[in-house]
N, C-alpha and C positions, 0 to 999 in steps of 0.2 A: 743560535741560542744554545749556550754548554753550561749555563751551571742553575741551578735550584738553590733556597734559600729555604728555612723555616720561617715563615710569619705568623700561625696558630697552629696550636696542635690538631693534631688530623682525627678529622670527625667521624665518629662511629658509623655515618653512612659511605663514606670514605673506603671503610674498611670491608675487608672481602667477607661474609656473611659467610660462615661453615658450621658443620656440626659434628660431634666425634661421636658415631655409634658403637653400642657396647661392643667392644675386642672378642671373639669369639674361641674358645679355648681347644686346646688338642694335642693327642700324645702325651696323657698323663701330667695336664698341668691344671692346678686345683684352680675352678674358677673363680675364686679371689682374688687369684694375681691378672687374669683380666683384666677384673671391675678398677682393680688398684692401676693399672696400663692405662684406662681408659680414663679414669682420673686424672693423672700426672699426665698425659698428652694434653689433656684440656688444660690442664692449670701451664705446662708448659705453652701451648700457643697464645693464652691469655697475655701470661708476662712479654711473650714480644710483641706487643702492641700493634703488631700488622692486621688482625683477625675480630671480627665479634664472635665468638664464639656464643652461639646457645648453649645455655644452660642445661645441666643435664636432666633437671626437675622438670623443665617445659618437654626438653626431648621425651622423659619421660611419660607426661599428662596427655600427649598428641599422641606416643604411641600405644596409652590407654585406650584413650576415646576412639581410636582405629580400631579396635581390638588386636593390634599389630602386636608379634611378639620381641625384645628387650635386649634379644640376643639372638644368633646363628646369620647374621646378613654379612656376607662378605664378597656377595655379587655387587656387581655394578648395578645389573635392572634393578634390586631391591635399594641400596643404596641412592638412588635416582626416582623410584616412586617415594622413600622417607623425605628425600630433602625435598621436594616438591611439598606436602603435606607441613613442613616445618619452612619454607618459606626462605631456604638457604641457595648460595651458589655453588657450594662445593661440600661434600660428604667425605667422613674419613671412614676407612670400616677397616677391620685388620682380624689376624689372628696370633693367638699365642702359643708356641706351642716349643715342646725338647724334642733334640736328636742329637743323639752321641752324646749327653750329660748338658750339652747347652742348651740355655733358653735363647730361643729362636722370636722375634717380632717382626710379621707380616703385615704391610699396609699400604692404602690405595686411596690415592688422591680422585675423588671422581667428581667430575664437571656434570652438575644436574643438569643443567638447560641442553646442554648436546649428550647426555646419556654416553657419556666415555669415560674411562680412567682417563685420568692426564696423566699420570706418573703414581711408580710403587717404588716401596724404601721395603730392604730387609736389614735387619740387624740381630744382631748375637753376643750374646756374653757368656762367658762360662759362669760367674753365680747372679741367683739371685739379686743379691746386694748389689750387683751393676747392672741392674737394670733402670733405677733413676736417672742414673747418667749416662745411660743409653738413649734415654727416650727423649732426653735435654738435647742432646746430641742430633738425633734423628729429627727432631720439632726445628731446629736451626736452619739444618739440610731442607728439609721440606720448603722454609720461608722464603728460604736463599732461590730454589725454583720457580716460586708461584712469583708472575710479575707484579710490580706495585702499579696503584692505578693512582691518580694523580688529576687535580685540576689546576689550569692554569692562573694565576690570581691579577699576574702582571707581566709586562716587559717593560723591564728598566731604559731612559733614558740611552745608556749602553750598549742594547737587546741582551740581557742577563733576564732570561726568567724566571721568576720567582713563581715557586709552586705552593702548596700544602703539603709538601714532606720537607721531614727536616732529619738528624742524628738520629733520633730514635727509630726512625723508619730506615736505616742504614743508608742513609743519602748526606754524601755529603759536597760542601761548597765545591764545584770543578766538576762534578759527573756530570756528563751527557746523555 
């Protein structure tokens, strides 16, 4: 069995359930450019279509009614009690922060159910203004890590199996 086909588009329980906690700020960097990081992470993993991302309004509403606070998580354990509470599989939590005139982005992929990071990304740019396409950049690298998860729909006549990823999910006709 070596190649996958698209036959529908892949369905939101398909997709890996994550949530991006607010970016946590440091060394003099104004927390606006956080919230704005933690923003464009989200809108970035959104457009690649691998992810449901929670909303930041319901992340939000649950870490009201917790009386949990909105910012400074960039542990694993705390990371790992949030997305438990929000009902996700994977937590993003980071920080942002200058050293030597770059702005520096710290973040960490953490597996709720086994309470581990799986993987962290740093990145740097010297301005501001590269930090969009830093984080476009970084959100790619991340996708390109996390495995795709996949059901089988069929085996062709051939033994060609046809799955539920297709191009959009970066699979194409011949992968194994």
């Amino acid at each position: 069995l070596t190649a996958c086909a698209c036959l529908f588009p892949l369905c939101a329980s398909d997709r890996l359930r994550i949530a991006i906690y607010q970016f946590d700020t440091r060394s003099g960097v104004d927390p606006s450019i956080a919230i704005n990081v933690t923003d464009l992470f989200q809108t970035e993993f959104a457009k690649l279509n691998r992810f449901e991302v929670l909303e930041r309004a319901n992340l939000q509403r649950v870490l009201k009614e917790q009386a949990l606070q909105s910012s400074g998580c960039i542990e694993s354990t705390c990371a790992v009690k949030i997305g438990n509470l929000l009902g996700v599989q994977k937590m993003i939590v980071g920080a942002v922060f200058r050293m030597g005139g770059a702005y520096f982005i710290n973040m960490h992929l953490v597996d709720v159910e086994l309470s581990r990071v799986d993987f962290s990304e740093s990145a740097s740019t010297e301005q501001e203004t590269g930090i969009p396409a830093l984080i476009a950049k970084t959100a790619r690298s991340i996708a390109q890590r996390v495995p795709l998860s996949a059901r089988l729909v069929k085996i062709g006549d051939d033994q060609t199996a046809l799955c539920n990823l297709g191009s959009d999910d970066g699979v194409q006709v011949g992968d194994s």
